[in-house]
N, C-alpha and C positions, 0 to 999 in steps of 0.2 A: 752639781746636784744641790736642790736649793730645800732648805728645812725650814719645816717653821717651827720646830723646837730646837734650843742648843740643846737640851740636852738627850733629844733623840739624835743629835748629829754629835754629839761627843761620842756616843754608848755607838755609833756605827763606825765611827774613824779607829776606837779602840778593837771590835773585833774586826774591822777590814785588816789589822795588820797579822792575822790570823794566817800558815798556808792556806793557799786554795782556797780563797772568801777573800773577794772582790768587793766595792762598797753597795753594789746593787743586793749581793748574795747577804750581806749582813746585815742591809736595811729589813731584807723580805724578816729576817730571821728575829731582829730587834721588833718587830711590827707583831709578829707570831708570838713573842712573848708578854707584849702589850692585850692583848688578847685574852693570855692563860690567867688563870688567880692567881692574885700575888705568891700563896706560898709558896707553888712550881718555880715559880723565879726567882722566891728565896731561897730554895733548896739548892737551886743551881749554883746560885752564887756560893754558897754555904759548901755548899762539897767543892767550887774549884778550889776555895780560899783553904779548906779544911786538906787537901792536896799537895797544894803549894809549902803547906806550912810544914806538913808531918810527914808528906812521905820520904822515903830512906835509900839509900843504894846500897845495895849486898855489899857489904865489909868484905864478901870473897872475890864476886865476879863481877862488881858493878851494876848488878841488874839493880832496877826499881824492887823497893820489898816494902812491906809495909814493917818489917821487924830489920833485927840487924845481920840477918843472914834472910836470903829470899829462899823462896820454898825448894826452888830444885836443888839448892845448896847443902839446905837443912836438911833432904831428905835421904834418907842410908839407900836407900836402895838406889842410886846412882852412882854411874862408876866413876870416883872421883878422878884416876889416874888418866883419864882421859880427858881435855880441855878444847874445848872447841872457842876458836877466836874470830868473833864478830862485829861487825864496826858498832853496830845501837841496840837499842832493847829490840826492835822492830824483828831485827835478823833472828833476835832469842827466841821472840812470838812466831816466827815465821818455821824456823826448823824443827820448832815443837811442834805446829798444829803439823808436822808431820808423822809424827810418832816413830820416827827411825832412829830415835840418837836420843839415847838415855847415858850420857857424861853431864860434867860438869861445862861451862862456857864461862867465857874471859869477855867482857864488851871494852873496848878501847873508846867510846865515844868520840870515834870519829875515825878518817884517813890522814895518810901524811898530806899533804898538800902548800906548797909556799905560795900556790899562786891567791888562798883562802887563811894564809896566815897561821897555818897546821903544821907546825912540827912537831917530832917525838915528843917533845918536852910536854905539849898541852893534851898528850895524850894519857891511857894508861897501861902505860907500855910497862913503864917499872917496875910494878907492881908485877906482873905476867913474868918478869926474869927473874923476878925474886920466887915468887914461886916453882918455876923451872929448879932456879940454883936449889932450894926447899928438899927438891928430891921426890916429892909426891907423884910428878907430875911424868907418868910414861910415856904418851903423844899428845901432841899439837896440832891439833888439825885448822888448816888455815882457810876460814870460810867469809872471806871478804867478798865482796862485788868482782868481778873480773873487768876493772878498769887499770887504768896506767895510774892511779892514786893508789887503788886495792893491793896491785901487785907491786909497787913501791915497800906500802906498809909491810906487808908480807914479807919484801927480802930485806928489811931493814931489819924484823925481828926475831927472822932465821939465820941471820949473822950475830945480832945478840947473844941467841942462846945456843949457836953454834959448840961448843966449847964443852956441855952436856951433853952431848951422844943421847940426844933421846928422839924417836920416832915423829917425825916431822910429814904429815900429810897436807893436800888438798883438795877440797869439790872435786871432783870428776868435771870436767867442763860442760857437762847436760845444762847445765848456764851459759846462753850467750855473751859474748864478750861483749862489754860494754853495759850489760842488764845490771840491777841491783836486785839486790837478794829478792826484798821484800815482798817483789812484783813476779817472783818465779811461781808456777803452779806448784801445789804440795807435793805431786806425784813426781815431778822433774826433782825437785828438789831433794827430796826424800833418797830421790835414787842416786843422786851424785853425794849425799853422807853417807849413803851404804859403801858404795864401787867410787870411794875416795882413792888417792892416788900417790904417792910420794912426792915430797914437794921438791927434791931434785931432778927429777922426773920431767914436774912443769916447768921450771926453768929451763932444761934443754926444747923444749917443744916451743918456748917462747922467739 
């Protein structure tokens, strides 16, 4: 692809490495900003930088907050004794717009994985046992992806917190094996955090 500005072909090399934007989709997109009044593009830039610099992850469950507790955390009317354990924020956005599950959520950012460099240690798993050990915490419910990473993480950190005798669930499988959360319809979803499941239950079925 040939430019005749560097520096329209810098500003398109940095967002092609964006997911999903390609250098065609980022050219259209750099060109469409060339277009707008500058202060549209200043604003943009202004709020990603304003993002980067200041937003916070919940000091409880890792979500993004703009404060040091995020809102479902800080909020009473949520049944704290209940933790729902999700790999990203995506799964958090995703089980909410369901409106079925009013607990609190645990995000590990990320799965186990060695073949991507992911073990325990660069997760946040520790965190999640210490709150178990805590005492707060009455179920578990394990809402990973149903892949051979998901249900890794899963039995890695049902043998962790094995030892506390506390109510350990999982999705109902209304997720197909192999799907990620994020991409499940709300109504599928919604219905496998109602008719969740024990999570020794899923290990025998596996």
């Amino acid at each position: 692809m040939e430019f005749s500005s560097k520096l329209l072909e810098n500003a398109v090399n940095e967002v092609s490495q964006l997911p999903g934007i390609g250098k065609r989709t980022a050219l259209r997109l750099m060109l469409h900003l060339l277009r707008q009044p500058e202060n549209q593009t200043r604003q943009l830039s202004e709020s990603l930088w304003k993002m980067r610099e200041e937003i916070n992850f919940c000091a409880n469950c890792h979500n993004i907050s703009d404060k040091k507790l995020c809102e479902i955390c800080a909020n009473p009317n949520r049944v704290e004794e209940i933790v729902c354990v999700v790999e990203d924020i995506r799964d958090v956005m995703a089980i909410e717009n369901t409106s079925q599950y009013k607990g609190h959520y645990h995000v590990l950012g990320g799965k186990i994985s060695p073949m991507d460099g992911m073990g325990p240690g660069e997760l946040n798993i520790h965190s999640l046992v210490e709150k178990v050990k805590a005492g707060t915490v009455q179920e578990l419910i394990f809402a990973l992806s149903s892949t051979m990473e998901g249900d890794t993480t899963n039995f890695y950190i049902f043998k962790q917190i094995e030892p506390y005798n506390i109510t350990t669930t999982t999705i109902a499988r209304g997720i197909s094996v192999g799907d990620e959360l994020e991409y499940a319809d709300e109504v599928t979803l919604g219905r496998s955090i109602v008719n969740r499941i024990p999570f020794e239950t899923s290990l025998k079925n596996q």
